[in-house]
C-alpha positions as CSV (number, residue, x, y, z in Angstrom):
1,X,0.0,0.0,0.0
2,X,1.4,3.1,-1.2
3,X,2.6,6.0,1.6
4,X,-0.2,8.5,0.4
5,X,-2.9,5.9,1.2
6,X,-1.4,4.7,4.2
7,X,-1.3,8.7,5.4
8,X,-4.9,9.0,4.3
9,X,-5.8,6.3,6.2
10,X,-4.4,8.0,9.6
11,X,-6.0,10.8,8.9
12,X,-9.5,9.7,8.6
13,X,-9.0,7.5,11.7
14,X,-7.7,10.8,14.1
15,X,-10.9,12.9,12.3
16,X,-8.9,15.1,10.1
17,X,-10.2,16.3,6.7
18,X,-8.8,14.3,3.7
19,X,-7.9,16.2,0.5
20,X,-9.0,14.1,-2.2
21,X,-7.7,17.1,-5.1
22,X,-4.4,16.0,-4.6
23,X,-4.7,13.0,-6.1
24,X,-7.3,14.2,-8.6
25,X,-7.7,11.9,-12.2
26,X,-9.9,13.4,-14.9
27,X,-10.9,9.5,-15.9
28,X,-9.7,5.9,-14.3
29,X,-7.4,5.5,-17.4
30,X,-5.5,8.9,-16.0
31,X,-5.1,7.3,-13.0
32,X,-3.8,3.8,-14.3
33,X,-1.5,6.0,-16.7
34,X,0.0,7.4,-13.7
35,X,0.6,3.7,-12.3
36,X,-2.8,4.0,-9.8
37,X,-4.1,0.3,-11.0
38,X,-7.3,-0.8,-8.2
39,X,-5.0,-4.1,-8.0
40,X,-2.1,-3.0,-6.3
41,X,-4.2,0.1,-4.1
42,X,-7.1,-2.0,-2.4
43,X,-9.0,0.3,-0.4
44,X,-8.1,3.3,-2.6
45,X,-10.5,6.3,-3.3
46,X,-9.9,8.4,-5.7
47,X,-11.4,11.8,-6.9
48,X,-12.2,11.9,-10.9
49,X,-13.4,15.0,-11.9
50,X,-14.5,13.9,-15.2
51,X,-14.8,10.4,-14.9
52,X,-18.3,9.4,-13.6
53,X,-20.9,8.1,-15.9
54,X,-22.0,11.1,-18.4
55,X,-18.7,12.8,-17.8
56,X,-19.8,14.3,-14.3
57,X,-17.1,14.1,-11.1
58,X,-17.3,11.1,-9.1
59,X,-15.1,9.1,-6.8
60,X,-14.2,5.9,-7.5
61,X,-13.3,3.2,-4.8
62,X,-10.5,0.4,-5.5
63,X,-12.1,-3.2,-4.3
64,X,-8.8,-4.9,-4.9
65,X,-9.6,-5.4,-9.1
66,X,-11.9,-2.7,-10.4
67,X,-12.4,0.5,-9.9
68,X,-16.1,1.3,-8.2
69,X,-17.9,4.5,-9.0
70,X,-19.4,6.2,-5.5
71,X,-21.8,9.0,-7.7
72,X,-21.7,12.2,-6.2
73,X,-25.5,13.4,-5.3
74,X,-27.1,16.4,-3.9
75,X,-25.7,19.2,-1.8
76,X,-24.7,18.4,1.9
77,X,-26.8,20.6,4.4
C-alpha cells in the first residue's frame, strides 16, 4: 500500500479532513497511466473530476480489481 494511502488512512482514523484534489484523475485510465491500478491500491479512493458516468465528477473506490464509481448526489446541508 502506497505512503499517500497509508497517510490518508491516519487521517481519517484521528478525524482530520482528507484532500481528495491531490490525487485528482480526470478518468480511471489517468489514474492507471500514472501507475494508480485498483489491483495494487485496495482500499483506494480516488477523486475523478470527469470520470463518472456522463462525464460528471465522481469518486471511484478500488475493491482490490476494479475501480467502483461512488456518484456524487445532492448538496450536503
Amino acid at each position: 500500500m502506497s505512503k499517500q494511502i497509508i497517510r490518508g488512512l491516519e487521517k481519517l482514523r484521528n478525524g482530520e479532513q482528507l484532500n481528495l484534489k491531490s490525487r485528482a484523475f480526470t478518468n480511471v485510465a489517468s489514474a492507471t497511466a500514472a501507475g494508480l491500478s485498483p489491483a495494487k491500491n485496495p482500499g483506494a479512493l480516488i477523486y475523478l473530476s470527469t470520470g463518472g458516468t456522463g462525464a460528471v465528477p465522481c469518486l471511484a473506490f478500488s475493491d482490490g480489481t476494479n475501480w467502483k464509481q461512488i456518484t456524487l448526489g445532492a448538496n450536503a446541508i
